[in-house]
N, C-alpha and C positions, 0 to 999 in steps of 0.2 A: 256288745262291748266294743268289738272291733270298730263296727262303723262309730261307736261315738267317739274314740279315740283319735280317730282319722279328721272329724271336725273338729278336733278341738287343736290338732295340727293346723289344719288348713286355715283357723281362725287365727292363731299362732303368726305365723305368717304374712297375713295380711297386717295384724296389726304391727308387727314390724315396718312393713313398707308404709303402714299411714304415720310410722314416725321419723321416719326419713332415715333410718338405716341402710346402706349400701347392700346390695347382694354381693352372693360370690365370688360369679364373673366379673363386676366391677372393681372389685380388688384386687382382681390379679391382673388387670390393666394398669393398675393403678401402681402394683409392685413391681408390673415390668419395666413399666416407663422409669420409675426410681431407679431399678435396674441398668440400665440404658445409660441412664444420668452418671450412676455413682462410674459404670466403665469407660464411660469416653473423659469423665473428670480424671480418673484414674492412667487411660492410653496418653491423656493431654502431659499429665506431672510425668509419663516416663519418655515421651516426648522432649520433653523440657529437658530433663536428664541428660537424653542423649545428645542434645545439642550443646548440652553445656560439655559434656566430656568432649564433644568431638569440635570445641574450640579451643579446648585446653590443649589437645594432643595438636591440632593446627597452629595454638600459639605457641604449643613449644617446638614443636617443624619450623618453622619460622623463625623462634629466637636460634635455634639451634643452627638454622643456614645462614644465617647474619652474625654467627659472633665470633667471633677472633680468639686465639690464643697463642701465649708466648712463654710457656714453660708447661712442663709437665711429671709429674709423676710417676715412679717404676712399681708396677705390682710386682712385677718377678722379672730374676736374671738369673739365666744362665752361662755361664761360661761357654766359652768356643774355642777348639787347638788348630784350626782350620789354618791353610796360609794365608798369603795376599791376594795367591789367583782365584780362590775358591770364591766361587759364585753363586746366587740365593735364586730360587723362583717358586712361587706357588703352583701347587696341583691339587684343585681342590680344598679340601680340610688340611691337606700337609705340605709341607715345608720341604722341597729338597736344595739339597746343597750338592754341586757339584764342581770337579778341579780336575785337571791334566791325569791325576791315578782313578778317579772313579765318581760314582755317584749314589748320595742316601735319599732316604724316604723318610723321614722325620715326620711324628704326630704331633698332635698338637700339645700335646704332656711331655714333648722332646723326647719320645723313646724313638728307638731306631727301628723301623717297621722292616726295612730290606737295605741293604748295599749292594751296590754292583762295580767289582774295580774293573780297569781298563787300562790303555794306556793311550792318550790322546794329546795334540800337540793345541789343536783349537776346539774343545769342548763346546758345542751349543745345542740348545733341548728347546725343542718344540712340545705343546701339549693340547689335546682336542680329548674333550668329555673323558674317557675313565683311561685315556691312552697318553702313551708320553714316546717320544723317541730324540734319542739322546746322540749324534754323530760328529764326527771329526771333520771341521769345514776345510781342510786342506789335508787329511788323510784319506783313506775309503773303508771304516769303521763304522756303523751302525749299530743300537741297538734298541730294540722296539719292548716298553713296559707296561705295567701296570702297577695300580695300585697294591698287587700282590706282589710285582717280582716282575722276573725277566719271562718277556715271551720269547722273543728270537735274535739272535746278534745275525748281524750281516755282512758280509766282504763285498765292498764293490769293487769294479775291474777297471776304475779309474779313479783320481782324484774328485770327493764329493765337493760341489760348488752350494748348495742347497737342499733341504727335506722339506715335505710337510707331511703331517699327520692327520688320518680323517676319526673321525669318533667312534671307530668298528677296527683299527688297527691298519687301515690300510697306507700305507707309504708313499708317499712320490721324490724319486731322486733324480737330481737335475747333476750329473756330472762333467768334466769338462777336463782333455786332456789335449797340447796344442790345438790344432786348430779343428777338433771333434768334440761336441758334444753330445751327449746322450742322457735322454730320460726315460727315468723306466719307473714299473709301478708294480710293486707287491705288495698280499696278504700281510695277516699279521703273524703267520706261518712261514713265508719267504718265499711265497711261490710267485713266481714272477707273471704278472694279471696282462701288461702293455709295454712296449719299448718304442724310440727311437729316433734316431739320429738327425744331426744338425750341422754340416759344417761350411766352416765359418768363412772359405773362400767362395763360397757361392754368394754372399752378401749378407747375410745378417749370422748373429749368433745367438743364442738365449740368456738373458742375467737377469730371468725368475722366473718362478713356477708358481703356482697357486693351487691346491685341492681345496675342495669345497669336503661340510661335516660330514657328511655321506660317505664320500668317495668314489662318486660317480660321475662328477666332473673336474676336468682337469685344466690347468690356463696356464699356456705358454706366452712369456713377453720374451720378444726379440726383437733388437736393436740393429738397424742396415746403414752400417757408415762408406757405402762405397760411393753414395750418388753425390758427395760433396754437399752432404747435410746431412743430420741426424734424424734416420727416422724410426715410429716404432711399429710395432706389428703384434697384433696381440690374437693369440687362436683360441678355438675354444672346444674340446675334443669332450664327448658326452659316452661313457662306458656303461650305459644302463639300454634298455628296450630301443630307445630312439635314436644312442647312435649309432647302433646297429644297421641301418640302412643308408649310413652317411659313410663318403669315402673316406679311409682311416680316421672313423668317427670324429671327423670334425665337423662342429655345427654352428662354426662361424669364424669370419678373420674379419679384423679391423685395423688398418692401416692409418697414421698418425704421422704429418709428414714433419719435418722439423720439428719434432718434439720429444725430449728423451723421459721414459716411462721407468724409475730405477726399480720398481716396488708397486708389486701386486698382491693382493689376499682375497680370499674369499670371507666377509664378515658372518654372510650365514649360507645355507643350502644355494639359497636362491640370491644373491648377490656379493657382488668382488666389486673391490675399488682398486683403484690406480696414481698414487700421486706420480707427475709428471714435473716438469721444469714453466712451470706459472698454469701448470692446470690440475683439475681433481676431476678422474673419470671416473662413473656411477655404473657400471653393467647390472641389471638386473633379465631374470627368468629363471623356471623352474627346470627346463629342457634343455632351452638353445638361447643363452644370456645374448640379449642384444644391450647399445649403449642407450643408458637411458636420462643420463646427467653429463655433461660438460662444464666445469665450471671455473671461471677464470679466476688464475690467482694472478695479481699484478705485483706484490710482493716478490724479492728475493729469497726463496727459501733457503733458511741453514740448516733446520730438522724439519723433522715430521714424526707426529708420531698418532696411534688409534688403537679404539678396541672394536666393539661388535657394534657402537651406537653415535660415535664422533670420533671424529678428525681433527690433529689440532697441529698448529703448524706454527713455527718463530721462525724473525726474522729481527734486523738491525732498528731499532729506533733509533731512528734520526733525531727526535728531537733530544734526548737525553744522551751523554758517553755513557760507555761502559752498559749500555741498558737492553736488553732484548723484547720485543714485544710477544705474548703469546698470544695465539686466535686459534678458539676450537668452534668449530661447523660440524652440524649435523648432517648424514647421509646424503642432504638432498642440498645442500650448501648454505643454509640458513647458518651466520652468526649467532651462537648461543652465548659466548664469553671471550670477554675480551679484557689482556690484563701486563702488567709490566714485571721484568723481572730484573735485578742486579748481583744476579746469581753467573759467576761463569762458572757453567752447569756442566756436569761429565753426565749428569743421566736429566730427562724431562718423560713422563709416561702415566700413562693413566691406571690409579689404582683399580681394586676391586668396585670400589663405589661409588665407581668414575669420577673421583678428584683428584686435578692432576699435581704431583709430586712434580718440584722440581732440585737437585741436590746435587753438591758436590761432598768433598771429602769432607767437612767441616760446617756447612750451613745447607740448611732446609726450607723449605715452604711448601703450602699446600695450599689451594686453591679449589674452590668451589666451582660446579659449572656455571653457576650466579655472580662470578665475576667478584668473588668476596677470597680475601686473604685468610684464611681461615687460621694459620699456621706460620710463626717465622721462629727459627733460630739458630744461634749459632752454639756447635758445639766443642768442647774441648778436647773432646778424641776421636780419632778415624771412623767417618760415617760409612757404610757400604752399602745398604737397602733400607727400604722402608714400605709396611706393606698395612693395608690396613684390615681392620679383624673386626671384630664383631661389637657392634655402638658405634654409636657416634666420635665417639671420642676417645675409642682404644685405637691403638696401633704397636706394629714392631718395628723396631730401629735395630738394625744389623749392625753392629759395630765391631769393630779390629780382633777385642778380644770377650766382646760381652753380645749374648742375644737378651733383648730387653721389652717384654709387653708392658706397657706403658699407657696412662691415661693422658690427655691432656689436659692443661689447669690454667 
């Protein structure tokens, strides 16, 4: 019975393949290639997809950096009892305001996170990553914060001239009493790290300091007016492993002869810039900053101003009255935008999203680094700040007696 069973399979079988029936194997080639087809048809349309999303969000980048506006809308206003002197700057997500009695920490919901009073004759705050310090430019008051609160107040033992602050709390104070000055550098505890002295009848004096984020390198600019020309002299003193073995850790000078240097910074770890009287010096390195940019400004400068990414500088256009031109350059001195302004302006500065603001008490503009108008108006009550927030087209307008986020329309 078995074996006849078994032929009558095997007869089975043949007689399928004499009728042209596919075997098994052949069908499952035949499913996979189907297979194959239906997912690369399938990878193609989500292809398609993503391209189409990703012209849409490029053609709205694009409408968005080309289009203008000239009024705008308030989502919210707050009142303000602040004076006239009081002064606005971001730290991060919050908002502080400070004046001659003290200074807040304001969130972003306008609650009041911390206060700190004082009493100061010239209020200005410096800030680097989660640190803030807040000192008296012609008193010798400091005081070194955070986003929590006070870490340490300070007494200096002369008239402060300059601070800066690195992103770990550490300090650098450039002071200046007749004809001495002296830098020193403390913790975010107050313990004093480096000092020292400068004085001014030997031939030059200091008018800036520069710390880097870290707080490991430090840049003195000093100015030598005795050789009957202005020259500058810039050092560069390293507090980490490698200046260690340099004599009072200095690991570089660079002298500047006729050219006066007012303003230096460190933009990050490893580079400081220097605008000068028709030129823009680049230092870069990680160690021992050498110059690594010269770059000629044949323009008049009236300002200058920068963040961590460009340089932008006004001067008189000739061809227009009443008209100033602005020109922002990137690090390395390439022209990125170029634009005209008939604003006589008390503030020009680059926002958070590097578009620069330029405003007085009463009219604004903003500008694209695309060299696009983005923004004109004028307003009917006292303008003080303006800071931009989060989209495209939010911002705050600090004004006399209203704080106002606001869209543009």
């Amino acid at each position: 019975m078995y074996e006849h069973k078994f032929q009558k399979g095997y007869k089975f079988v043949a007689d399928v393949k004499k009728k042209g029936f596919k075997t098994l194997e052949t069908d499952y080639e035949e499913l996979e290639e189907q297979i194959r087809e239906h997912r690369q048809k399938i990878i193609k349309r989500v292809l398609q997809v993503i391209g189409i999303i990703a012209l849409l969000i490029i053609g709205f980048e694009l409408f968005s950096a080309i289009r203008s506006f000239n009024d705008y809308e308030i989502r919210e206003s707050v009142d303000r009892k602040s004076t006239g002197s009081t002064q606005y700057q971001m730290f991060g997500e919050y908002l502080l305001e400070y004046s001659n009695d003290g200074i807040s920490c304001i969130s972003g919901n306008r609650d009041i996170v911390w206060n700190q009073s004082f009493e100061m004759a010239s209020p200005k705050v410096q800030t680097c990553g989660e640190y803030l310090v807040v000192y008296d430019a012609v008193g010798t008051k400091l005081f070194i914060l955070t986003k929590t609160g006070l870490q340490k107040s300070l007494e200096m033992t002369a008239p402060i001239q300059t601070v800066c602050i690195a992103n770990q709390g550490t300090v650098a104070v450039l002071m200046k009493e007749n004809q001495e000055s002296q830098v020193k550098l403390f913790d975010k505890k107050g313990n004093e790290l480096a000092n020292g002295k400068f004085y001014g009848d030997k031939g030059g004096f200091p008018i800036d300091i520069a710390l880097s984020h870290d707080g490991t390198k430090l840049a003195v600019d000093m100015v030598d007016v005795t050789a009957g020309q202005v020259n500058t002299t810039i050092s560069f003193y390293n507090f980490g492993s490698v200046g260690q073995s340099e004599i009072d850790n200095n690991v570089g000078t660079y002298t500047f002869e006729g050219l006066l240097v007012p303003e230096i910074d460190y933009v990050s770890n490893s580079r400081m810039i220097g605008i000068g009287t028709g030129k823009m010096l680049v230092f870069d390195g990680t160690q021992k900053p050498e110059l690594s940019k010269e770059i000629e400004i044949e323009e008049e400068i009236l300002s200058f101003f920068h963040n961590d990414k460009y340089v932008g500088i006004v001067y008189d256009n000739v061809e227009v009255e009443n008209s100033w031109h602005i020109k922002v350059m990137d690090m390395r001195g390439k022209t990125i935008m170029e634009n005209d302004t008939t604003i006589p302006y008390d503030s020009i500065e680059f926002l958070s999203n590097n578009e620069i603001c330029v405003n007085n008490t009463t009219r604004c503009e903003i500008f694209t680094v695309h060299s696009i108008k983005k923004f004109e108006y004028e307003f009917d009550k006292e303008l003080y700040k303006v800071f931009a927030t989060n989209g495209t087209q939010n911002y705050t307008f600090i004004f006399k007696d209203t704080i106002e986020e606001v869209k543009l329309k």
